[in-house]
Structure formats: structure tokens, C-alpha cells
C-alpha positions as CSV (number, residue, x, y, z in Angstrom):
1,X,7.5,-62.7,30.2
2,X,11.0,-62.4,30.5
3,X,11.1,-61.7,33.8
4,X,8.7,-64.4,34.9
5,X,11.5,-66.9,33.3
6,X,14.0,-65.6,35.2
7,X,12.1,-65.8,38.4
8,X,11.2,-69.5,38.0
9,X,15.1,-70.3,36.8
10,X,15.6,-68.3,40.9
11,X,13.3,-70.8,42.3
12,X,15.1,-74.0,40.8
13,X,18.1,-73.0,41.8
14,X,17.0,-72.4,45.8
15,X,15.1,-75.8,45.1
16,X,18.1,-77.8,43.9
17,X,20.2,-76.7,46.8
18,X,18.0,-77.3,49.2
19,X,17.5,-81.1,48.0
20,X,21.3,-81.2,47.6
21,X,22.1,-80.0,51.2
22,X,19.5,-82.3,52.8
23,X,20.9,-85.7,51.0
24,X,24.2,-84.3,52.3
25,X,22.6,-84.4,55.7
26,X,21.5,-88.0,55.1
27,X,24.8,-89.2,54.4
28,X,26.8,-87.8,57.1
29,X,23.9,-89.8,59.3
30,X,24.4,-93.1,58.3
31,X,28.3,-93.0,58.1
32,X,28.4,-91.8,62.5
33,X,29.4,-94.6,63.9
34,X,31.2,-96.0,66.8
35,X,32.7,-98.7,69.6
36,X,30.8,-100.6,72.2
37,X,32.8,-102.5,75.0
38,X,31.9,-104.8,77.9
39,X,32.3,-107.4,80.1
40,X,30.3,-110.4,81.3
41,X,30.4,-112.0,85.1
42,X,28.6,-114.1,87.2
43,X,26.2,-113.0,89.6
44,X,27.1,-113.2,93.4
45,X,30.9,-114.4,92.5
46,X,31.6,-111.5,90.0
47,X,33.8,-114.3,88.0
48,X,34.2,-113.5,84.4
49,X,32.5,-115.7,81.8
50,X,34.7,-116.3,78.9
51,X,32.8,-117.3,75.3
52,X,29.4,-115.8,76.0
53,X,27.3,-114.6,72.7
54,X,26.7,-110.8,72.7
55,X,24.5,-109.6,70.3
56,X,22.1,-106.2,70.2
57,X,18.9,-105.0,69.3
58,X,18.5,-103.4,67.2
59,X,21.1,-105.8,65.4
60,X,24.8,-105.3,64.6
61,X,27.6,-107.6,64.9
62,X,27.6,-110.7,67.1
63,X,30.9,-111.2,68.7
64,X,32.1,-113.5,71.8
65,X,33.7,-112.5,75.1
66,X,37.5,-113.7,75.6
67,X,38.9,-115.2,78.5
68,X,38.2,-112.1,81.1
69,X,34.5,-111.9,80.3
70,X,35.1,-108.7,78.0
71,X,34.3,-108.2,74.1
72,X,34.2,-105.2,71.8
73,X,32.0,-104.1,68.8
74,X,32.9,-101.6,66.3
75,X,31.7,-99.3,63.2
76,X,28.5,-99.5,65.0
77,X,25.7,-97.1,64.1
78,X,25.2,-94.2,66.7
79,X,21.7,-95.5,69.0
80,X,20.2,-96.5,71.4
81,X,20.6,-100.5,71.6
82,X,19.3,-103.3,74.0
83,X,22.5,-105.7,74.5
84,X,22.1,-109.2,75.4
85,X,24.6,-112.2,76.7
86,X,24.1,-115.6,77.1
87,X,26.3,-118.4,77.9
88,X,25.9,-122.3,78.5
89,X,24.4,-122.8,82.0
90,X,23.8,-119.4,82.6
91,X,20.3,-116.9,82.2
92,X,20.5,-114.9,79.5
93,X,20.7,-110.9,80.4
94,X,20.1,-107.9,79.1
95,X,21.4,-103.8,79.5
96,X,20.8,-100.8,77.7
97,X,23.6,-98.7,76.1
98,X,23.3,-95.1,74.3
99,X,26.3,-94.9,71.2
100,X,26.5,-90.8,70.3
101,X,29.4,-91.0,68.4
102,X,31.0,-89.0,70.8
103,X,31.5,-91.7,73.7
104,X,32.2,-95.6,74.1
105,X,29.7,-97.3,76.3
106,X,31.1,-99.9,78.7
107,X,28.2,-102.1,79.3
108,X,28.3,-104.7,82.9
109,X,26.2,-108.0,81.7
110,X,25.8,-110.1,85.5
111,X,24.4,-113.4,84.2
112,X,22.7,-116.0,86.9
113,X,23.3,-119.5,87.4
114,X,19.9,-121.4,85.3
115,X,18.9,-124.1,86.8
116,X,17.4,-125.3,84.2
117,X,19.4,-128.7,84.3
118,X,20.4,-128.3,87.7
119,X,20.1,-131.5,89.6
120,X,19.5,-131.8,93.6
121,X,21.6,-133.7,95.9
122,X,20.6,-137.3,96.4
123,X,18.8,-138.3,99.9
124,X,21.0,-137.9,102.5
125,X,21.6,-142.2,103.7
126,X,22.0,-142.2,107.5
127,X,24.7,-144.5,108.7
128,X,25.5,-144.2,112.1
129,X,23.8,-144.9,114.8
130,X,22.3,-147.5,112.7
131,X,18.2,-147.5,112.9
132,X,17.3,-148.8,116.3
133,X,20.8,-149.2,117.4
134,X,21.8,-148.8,121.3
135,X,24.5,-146.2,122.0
136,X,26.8,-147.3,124.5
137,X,28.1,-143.7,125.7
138,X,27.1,-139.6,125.9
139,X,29.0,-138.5,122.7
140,X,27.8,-139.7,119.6
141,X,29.2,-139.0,115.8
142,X,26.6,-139.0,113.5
143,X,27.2,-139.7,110.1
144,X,25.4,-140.0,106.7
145,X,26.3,-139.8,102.7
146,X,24.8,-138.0,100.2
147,X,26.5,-136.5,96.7
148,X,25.4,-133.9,94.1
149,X,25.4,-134.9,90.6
150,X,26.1,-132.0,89.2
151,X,29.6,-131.4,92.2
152,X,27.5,-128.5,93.6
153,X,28.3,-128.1,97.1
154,X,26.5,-129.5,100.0
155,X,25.0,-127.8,103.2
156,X,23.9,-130.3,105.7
157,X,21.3,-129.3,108.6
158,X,20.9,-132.3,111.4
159,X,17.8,-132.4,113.4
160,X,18.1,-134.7,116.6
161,X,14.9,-134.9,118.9
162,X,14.7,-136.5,122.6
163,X,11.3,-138.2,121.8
164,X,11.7,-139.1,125.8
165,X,11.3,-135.3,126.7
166,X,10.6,-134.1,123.7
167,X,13.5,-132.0,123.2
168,X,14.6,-130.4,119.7
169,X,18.4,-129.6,118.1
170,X,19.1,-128.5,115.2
171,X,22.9,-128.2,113.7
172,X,22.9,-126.1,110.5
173,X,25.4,-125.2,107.9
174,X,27.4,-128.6,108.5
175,X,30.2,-128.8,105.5
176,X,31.1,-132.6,106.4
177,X,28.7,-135.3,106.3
178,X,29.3,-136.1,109.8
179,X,28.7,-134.2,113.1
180,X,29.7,-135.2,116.8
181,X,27.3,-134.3,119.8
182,X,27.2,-134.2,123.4
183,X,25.9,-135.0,125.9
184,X,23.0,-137.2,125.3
185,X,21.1,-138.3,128.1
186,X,21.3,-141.5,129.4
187,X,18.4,-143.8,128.9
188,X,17.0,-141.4,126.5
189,X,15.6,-142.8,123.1
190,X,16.1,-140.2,120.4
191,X,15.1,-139.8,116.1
192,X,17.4,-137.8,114.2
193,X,17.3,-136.9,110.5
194,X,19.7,-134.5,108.0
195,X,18.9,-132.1,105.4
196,X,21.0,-131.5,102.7
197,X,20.7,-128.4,100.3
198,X,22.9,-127.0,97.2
199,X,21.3,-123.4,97.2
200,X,20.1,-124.4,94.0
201,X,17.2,-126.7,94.3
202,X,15.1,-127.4,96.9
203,X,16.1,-129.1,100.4
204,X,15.8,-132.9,100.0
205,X,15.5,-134.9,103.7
206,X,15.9,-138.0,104.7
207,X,14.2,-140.7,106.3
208,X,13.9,-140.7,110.0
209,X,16.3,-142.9,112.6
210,X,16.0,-144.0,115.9
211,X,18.3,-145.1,118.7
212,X,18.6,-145.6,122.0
213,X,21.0,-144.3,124.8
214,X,22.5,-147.1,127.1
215,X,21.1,-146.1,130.8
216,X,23.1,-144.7,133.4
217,X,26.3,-147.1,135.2
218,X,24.7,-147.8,138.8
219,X,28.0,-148.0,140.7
220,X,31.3,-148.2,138.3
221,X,34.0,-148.5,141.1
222,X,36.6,-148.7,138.7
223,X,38.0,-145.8,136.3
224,X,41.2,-145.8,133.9
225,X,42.5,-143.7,131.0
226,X,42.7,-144.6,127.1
227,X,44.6,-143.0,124.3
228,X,41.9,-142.6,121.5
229,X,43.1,-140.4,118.6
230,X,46.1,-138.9,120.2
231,X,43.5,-137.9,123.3
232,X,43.5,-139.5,126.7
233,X,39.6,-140.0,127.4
234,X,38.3,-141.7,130.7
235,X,36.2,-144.7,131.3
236,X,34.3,-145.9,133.9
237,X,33.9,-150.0,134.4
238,X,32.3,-152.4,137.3
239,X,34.9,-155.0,135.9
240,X,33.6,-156.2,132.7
241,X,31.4,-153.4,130.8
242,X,33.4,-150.5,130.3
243,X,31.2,-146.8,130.5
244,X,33.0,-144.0,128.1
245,X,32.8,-140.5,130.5
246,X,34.8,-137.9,128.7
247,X,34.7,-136.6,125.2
248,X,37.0,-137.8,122.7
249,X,37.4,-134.2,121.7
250,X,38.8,-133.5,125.0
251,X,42.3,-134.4,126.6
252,X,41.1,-135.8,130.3
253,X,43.0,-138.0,132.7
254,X,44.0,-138.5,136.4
255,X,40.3,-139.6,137.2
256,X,39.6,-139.9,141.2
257,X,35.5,-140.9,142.1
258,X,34.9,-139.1,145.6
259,X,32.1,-141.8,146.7
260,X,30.3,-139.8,149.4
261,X,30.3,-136.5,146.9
262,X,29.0,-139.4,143.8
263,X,30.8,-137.1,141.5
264,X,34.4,-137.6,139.6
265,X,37.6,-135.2,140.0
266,X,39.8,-135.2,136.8
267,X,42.3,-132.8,134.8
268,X,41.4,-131.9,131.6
269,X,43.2,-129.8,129.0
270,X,41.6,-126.1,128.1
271,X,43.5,-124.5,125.2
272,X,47.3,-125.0,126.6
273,X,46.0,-125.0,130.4
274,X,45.2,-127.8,132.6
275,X,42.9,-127.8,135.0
276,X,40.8,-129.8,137.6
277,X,37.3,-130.5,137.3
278,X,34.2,-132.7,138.4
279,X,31.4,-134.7,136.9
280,X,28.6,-137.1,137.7
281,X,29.4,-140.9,138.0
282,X,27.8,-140.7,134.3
283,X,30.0,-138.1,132.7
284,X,27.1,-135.6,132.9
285,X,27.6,-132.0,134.3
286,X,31.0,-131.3,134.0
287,X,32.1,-128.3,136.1
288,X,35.7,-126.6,136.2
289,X,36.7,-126.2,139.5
290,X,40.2,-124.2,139.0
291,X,40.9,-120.9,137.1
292,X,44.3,-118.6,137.5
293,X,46.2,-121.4,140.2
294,X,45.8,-124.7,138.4
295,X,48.1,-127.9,138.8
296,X,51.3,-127.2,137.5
297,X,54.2,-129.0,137.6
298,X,57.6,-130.0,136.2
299,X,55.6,-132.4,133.9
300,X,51.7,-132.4,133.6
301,X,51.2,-135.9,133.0
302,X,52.8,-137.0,136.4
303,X,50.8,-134.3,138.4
304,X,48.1,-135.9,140.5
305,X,45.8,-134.2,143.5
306,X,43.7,-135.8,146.3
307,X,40.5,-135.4,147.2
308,X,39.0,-137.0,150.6
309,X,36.1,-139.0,151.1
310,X,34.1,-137.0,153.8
311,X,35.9,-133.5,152.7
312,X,34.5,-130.5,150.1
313,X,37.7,-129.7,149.4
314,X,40.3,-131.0,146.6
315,X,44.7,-131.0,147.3
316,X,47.0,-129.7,144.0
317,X,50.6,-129.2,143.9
318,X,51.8,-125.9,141.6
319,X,54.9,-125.9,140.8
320,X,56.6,-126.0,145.1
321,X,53.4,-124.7,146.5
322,X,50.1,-127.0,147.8
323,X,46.9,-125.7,147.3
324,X,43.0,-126.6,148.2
325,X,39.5,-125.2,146.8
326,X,36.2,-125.8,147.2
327,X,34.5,-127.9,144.6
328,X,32.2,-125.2,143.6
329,X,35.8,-123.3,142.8
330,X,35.5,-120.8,145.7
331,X,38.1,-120.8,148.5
332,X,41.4,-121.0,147.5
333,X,44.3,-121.8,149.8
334,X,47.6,-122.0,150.5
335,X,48.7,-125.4,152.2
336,X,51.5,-125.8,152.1
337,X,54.9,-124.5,150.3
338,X,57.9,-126.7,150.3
339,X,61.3,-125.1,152.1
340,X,63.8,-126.0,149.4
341,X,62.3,-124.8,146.6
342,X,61.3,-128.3,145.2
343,X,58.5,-129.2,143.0
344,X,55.4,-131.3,144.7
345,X,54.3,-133.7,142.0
346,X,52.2,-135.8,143.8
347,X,49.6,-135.3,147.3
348,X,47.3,-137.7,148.9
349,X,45.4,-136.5,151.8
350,X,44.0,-138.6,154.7
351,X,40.3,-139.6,155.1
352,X,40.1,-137.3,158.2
353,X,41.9,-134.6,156.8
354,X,45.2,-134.5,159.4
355,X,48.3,-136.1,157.3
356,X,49.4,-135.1,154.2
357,X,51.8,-137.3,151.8
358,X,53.6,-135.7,149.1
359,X,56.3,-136.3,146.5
360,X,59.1,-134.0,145.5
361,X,61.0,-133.7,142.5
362,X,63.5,-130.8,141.2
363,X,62.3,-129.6,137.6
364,X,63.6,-132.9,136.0
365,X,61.0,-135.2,137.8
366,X,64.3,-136.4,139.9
367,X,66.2,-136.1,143.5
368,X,63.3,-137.0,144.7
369,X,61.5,-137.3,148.4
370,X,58.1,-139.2,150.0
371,X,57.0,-137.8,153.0
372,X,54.5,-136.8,155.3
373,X,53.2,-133.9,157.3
374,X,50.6,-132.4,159.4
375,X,48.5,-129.3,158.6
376,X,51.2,-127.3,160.3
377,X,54.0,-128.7,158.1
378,X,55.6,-130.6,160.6
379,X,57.2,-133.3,158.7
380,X,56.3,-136.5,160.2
381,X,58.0,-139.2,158.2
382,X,60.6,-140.0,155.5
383,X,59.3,-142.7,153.0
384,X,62.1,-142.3,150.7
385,X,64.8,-139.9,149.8
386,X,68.6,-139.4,148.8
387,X,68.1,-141.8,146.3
388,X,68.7,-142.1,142.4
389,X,65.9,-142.4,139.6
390,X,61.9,-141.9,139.3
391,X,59.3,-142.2,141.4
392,X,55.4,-142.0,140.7
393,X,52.2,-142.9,142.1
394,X,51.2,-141.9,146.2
395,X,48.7,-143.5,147.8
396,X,47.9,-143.0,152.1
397,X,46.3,-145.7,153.7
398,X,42.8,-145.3,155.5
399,X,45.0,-145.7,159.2
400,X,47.8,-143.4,157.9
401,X,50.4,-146.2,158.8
402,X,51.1,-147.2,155.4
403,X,52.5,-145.6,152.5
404,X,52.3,-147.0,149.0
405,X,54.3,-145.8,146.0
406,X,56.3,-146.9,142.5
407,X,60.0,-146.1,142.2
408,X,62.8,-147.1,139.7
409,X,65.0,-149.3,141.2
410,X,67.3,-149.6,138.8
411,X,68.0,-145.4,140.0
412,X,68.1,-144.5,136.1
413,X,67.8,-141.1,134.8
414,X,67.5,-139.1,131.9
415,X,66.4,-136.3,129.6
416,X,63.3,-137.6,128.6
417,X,62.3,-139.3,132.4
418,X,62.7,-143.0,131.3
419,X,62.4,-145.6,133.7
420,X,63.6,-149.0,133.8
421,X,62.9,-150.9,136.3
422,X,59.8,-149.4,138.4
423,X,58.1,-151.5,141.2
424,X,55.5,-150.8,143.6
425,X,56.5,-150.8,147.2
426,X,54.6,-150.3,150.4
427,X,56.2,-148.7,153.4
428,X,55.5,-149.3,156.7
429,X,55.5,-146.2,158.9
430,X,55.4,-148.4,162.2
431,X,58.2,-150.4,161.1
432,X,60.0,-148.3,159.1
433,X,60.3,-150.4,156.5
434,X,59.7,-150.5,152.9
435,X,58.3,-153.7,150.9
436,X,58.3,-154.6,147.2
437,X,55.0,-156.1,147.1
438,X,55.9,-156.2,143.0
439,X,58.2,-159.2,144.3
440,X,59.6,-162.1,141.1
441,X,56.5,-161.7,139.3
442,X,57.8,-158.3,137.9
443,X,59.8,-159.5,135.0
444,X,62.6,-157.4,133.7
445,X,62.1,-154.7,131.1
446,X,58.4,-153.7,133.0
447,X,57.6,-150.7,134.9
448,X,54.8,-151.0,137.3
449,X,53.1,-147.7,138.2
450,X,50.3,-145.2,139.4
451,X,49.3,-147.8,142.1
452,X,46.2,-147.6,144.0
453,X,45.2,-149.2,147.0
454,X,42.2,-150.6,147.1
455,X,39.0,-150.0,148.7
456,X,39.8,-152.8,151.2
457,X,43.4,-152.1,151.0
458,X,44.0,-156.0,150.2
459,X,45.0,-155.0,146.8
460,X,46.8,-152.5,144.6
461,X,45.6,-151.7,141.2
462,X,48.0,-150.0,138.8
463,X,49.4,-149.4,135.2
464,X,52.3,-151.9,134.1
465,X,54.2,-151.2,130.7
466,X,57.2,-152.0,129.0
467,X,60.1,-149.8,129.6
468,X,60.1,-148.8,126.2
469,X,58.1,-145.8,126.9
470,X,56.2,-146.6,123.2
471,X,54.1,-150.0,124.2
472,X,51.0,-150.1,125.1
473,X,49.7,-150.0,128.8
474,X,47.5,-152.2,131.0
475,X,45.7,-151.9,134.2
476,X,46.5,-154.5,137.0
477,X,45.7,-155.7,140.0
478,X,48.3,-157.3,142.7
479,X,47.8,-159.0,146.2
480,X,49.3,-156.4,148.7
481,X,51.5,-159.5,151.0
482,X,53.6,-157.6,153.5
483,X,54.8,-161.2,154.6
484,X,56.2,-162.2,151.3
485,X,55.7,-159.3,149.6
486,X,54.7,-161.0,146.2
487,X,51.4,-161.1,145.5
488,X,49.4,-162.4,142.7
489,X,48.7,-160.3,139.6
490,X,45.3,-160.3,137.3
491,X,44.8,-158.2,134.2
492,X,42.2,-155.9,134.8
493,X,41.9,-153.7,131.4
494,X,43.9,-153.2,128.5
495,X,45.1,-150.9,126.7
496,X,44.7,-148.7,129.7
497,X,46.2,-146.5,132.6
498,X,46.0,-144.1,135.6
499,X,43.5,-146.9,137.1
500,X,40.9,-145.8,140.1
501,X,38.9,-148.1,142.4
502,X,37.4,-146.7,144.9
């Protein structure tokens, strides 16, 4: 009996300490705890999101994230835990993270844009060319408004179709709500419409437009030059309408129409080079004509070229040298190459190909010379030279007997190629004489230059300006009186310069 008490008295004890080393076992569980860390961004932009709600599941503390997107939660239980984020305007998300104890789980929340309250951009409003408007030129700026209400930004795609050929553009990923195209076609009639988008919502389009593209100039015999947003841009004109021809993009000038060829020689800036090309009488087809010898000069703006009626080929001065070239660019040739050294500014070449008349400068545009010479360089006579000041504009006439130029009478020079006192004179090769056909009519404080003759040779058209260098230009036209040398002037076009009329 004994011994049976002292076996059960065994069994408590092995009992109690069994139940007291497993509710030891319970407490060290629920006292493990640790730290959980992360931080919260936007998707695509990886831009932290400061004041987003973190919380977890199963649940512990719910704390914010600070400025950088990041937040911390300690004395959390050792688990396995689902953590979520949300913030205003944003999805909520949600990652997994295993706390052992051990480690500190650095959790990456990416939270996308909800578009819950997301508004699209209004309807794109088309406002130029107006609906059923006429385009008077080959270059058109479209533009249009449209606005996001929630400052989301805008792409733009423009759709323009030539409902005369049936032809299709489209123009995507347009930032500005305006977008400049050429060239259109003449006589075309076209319907254009823009998309706008904020990658949010779906596209919204606008209502379709319509216009129509003036037709083609029949015969333009006149062409000038206007400044139009620091550019020089040709224009074409019979006299009254006025025909735009180069893109306002572009800065194009010295414009000479080759009748027989019906196409246009010009310069045109490319990057910081200038060179000669042609277009149609319309501004259509543009081609460059030059490539490593281009015209070149002491100054740019006073270079000019020739290109005869009946010929293929078109004259350029570089720098002391004459060249010609095809007009398809091929055959490039030396001319001619001046003996002193000096600069040839300015070349017009007879109809038939046999006299050449140049003007020579030294690299300040002055000591100057106007002379003639035959394919052999045989100089065959001296307009002008050994005299003070400027002189621009060389025109031969269709006999080759007379000679008509612009030089500064007043014999002024300086750094920055003023000139004072400019007048057009014709010289006489037969005679050897020179007359100032700009006669009393040219008032003091005027330049007249780049004159023309022409196509008769009656009269001279050309560019007259204060001497101020700053004032606006206008195109002319003068009588060409070798009796009295003064003829009558008439105002052609303002606002304009570097006149044609062929």
C-alpha cells in the first residue's frame, strides 16, 4: 500500500512539470516579437507617397508613411501578415511579409493612379482653319483648345485627309495644341480633326473641319522677300494678290523665276549653311541643288547668282571663285576665279550664255569693281571701280550693252556696311557712260537697291529703304529714262525686298 502511494506521489510530480514546462512554452510565444519597415511609391514614377494608411492582416498597429513614402511598425507579433496601403487618389495594394523574430521585413507597396474620379479632357475646339475656310498658301498652322480638369497632361493626335485624293496623315504625340504642315496641295479640299488623350481615360475627338486650298498662281511674274518672325520667306504676286512660296519655318531669299525651266532658284538656310535650290512656280517640289561648294561670300545676304533663260545651268560666286551646276546638282564647275584675290559678290550671266558681269568686293563688302568678261576671262569692260562706298544689285541687259547697278554715292563706309546715299544707275557700254536713272525723286536719307530690269527693260524694280538700316523696306518700280535719267516711281509692295519680275 505504501509503495502504491509513493508511486502515484512519482506520477504527480512528472505531471506537474510537464504542465509547468509547457505554459512556459506558451509564454515565451506570445512575448517574440518584432519590426516591420516599408515604403510606399507610385507606380510607373517610383515617387514616394507621404501620409498613406498601412495597416495588416492579421491586425496590429496602423501607422502613416512620412514624407519619403516609408513607415515602421514595432512589438509586432512574429507571422505571417498581409500588408496593405492606401492613399487619397490612389488603388489600394497589398504584399506579404514573414516576421520570425529573427529578421526585419522591408516591405515595397507600388500603388496605381485610381481613376475613380479621374475626369477626361474636354473636346478638342478646332480653331484654325476655320470650318469651310479657304487657305491662301501651302503651309498651314493648325490649331485647336482643349483643357483637362483634373491638369492631367494632354497628348494631341491630328488626323488631316485630302478628301480630293483621298489621302491620310496622322501627327501623333503633339504636346502643343497646335501643329504646322506642309505642303498641302493646291486646289485640294481637305477635313482634319484632333484627338486628345490623358493616358487616363479614354481618347475624346472632335468634330470634323473642312477647308479648302487656294488653286495654284497661273503666271506670278513678280517675286519679293518678307521678314516674318525673324525669317525671310518669299512670295510670289501678279501685282495685286500676293502667293506665299516658302515656309515660315525656313530662312529663304534671293528668289530668281527661270521662265522657260517654270521653276524658281532661291537660297535657303540649312542648319548654318546656305545653299541654292529650285521649286515650282507654286512652291511645290523643292530641290537642293548645291552640297560641299555653296555660295559664300564676305556677307551672305548680299550674295546673289544668275541663272539664264534658255540655260540648265545656274552662276554662284564662293568666296573669289565662280561656279556653275546643273539644276539636277550634277556638274560642277569652275568659271571663273578672280586674279587679285577679291571676293565676287554678285554675277549675272547673258541670255546666250557669252558675257558674264560680276561685282567685287574685298572681305568688308568695299573697294569695289563692276565688270564684264567672256567665258575665257577676258575682261571686256569697266562699269565702275577705284571708287569709295557700297555697291549692290547687277543686272545685264538682254543685248549686253547695258549694265544696271546701285552704288553709294555718298562713298561711305563702315564696320557694319551702312549706306547712305545709294542710287540706281545704268551704264551704257557703247557710250561709256553711267546714268542715275534714280534722278531728284530720290530724296535724301533713302537707299535704293537690288534693282532689276524688267522684262521689257523699260523699267527697274527694286528695294528702297531708309538709311537707317532698321526701317522697313518696299519694292518699287522706276521708269528706266536714259535721256533725263529720272523716271517715275510706283510702289509696288510693301514691306518687302530682293524684288523679281521676270
Amino acid at each position: 500500500m505504501m509503495q502504491i502511494r509513493k508511486n502515484i506521489a512519482l506520477l504527480s510530480s512528472f505531471v506537474f512539470l510537464v504542465l509547468l514546462f509547457a505554459c512556459e512554452e506558451d509564454k515565451i510565444g506570445e512575448n517574440d516579437t518584432g519590426t516591420l519597415t516599408g515604403v510606399v511609391v507610385a507606380s510607373v514614377t517610383n515617387m514616394p507617397i507621404a501620409n498613406a494608411r498601412i495597416s495588416t492582416q492579421p491586425i496590429s498597429s496602423t501607422v502613416f508613411t512620412d514624407e519619403n513614402g516609408e513607415f515602421v511598425i514595432t512589438d509586432i507579433p512574429v507571422g505571417e501578415y498581409s500588408v496593405e496601403a492606401r492613399a487619397d487618389g490612389y488603388l489600394a495594394a497589398f504584399e506579404p511579409a514573414v516576421l520570425t523574430g529573427s529578421n526585419t521585413p522591408n516591405v515595397i507597396l507600388e500603388l496605381e493612379i485610381s481613376n475613380a474620379n479621374n475626369m477626361p479632357p474636354t473636346v478638342p475646339r478646332l480653331v484654325f482653319p476655320v470650318d469651310n475656310s479657304t487657305v491662301e498658301d501651302i503651309e498651314v498652322t493648325f490649331q485647336w483648345r482643349a483643357s483637362d480638369p483634373d491638369n492631367d497632361p494632354i497628348n494631341y493626335t491630328l488626323e488631316l485627309r485630302n478628301i480630293t485624293d483621298n489621302e491620310i496623315f496622322e501627327f501623333e504625340n503633339i504636346a502643343d495644341t497646335s501643329y504646322t504642315y506642309s505642303p498641302l496641295t493646291l486646289g485640294a479640299t481637305y477635313v482634319w480633326q484632333v484627338t486628345a488623350t490623358d493616358d487616363v481615360n479614354e481618347p475624346v475627338i472632335s468634330p470634323l473641319s473642312t477647308f479648302d486650298v487656294i488653286n495654284a498662281p497661273s503666271d506670278n511674274r513678280f517675286l519679293f522677300v518678307r521678314t516674318i518672325d525673324d525669317n525671310n520667306v518669299i512670295f510670289s504676286s501678279d501685282g495685286t494678290d500676293e502667293f506665299r512660296l516658302t515656309s515660315l519655318e525656313k530662312n529663304s531669299y534671293r528668289p530668281r523665276r527661270n521662265v522657260a525651266a517654270g521653276r524658281i532658284a532661291f537660297m535657303q538656310n540649312d542648319g548654318a549653311e546656305v545653299h541654292l535650290y529650285t521649286m515650282n512656280l507654286d512652291g511645290t517640289n523643292k530641290q537642293k541643288i548645291t552640297n560641299l561648294v555653296r555660295p559664300n561670300g564676305f556677307k551672305l545676304s548680299e550674295i546673289n547668282f544668275s541663272w539664264p533663260p534658255t540655260s540648265d545651268k545656274i552662276y554662284f560666286p564662293n568666296y573669289n571663285k565662280l561656279y556653275r551646276i546643273n539644276t539636277n546638282g550634277q556638274g560642277l564647275e569652275l568659271v571663273y576665279q578672280t586674279p587679285d584675290g577679291s571676293f565676287i559678290s554678285e554675277v549675272d550671266v547673258s541670255d546666250d550664255e557669252t558675257v558674264i558681269a560680276l561685282k567685287t568686293n574685298n572681305q568688308n563688302g568695299y573697294d569695289i569693281a563692276i565688270y564684264t568678261i567672256d567665258f575665257n576671262g577676258n575682261v571686256l569692260t569697266d562699269v565702275l571701280s577705284g571708287v569709295d562706298g557700297a555697291a549692290s544689285g547687277l543686272d545685264l541687259s538682254v543685248t549686253k550693252n547695258l549694265v544696271l547697278y546701285s552704288y553709294d554715292i555718298s562713298g561711305f563706309e563702315s564696320d557694319n556696311y551702312r549706306r547712305l546715299a545709294s542710287r540706281l544707275f545704268v551704264y551704257d557700254i557703247a557710250a561709256a557712260t553711267a546714268i542715275n536713272i534714280s534722278g531728284d525723286n530720290s530724296a535724301g536719307g533713302f537707299n535704293d537697291l537690288d534693282p532689276i530690269f524688267s522684262p521689257n527693260e523699260a523699267e527697274a524694280i527694286f528695294t528702297r529703304t531708309s538709311n537707317d538700316g532698321i526701317s522697313q523696306r518696299d519694292v518699287y518700280t522706276i521708269n528706266v529714262d536714259l535721256q533725263t535719267g529720272s523716271g517715275e516711281r510706283l510702289l509696288k509692295f510693301e514691306d518687302a525686298f530682293m524684288p523679281d519680275w521676270e
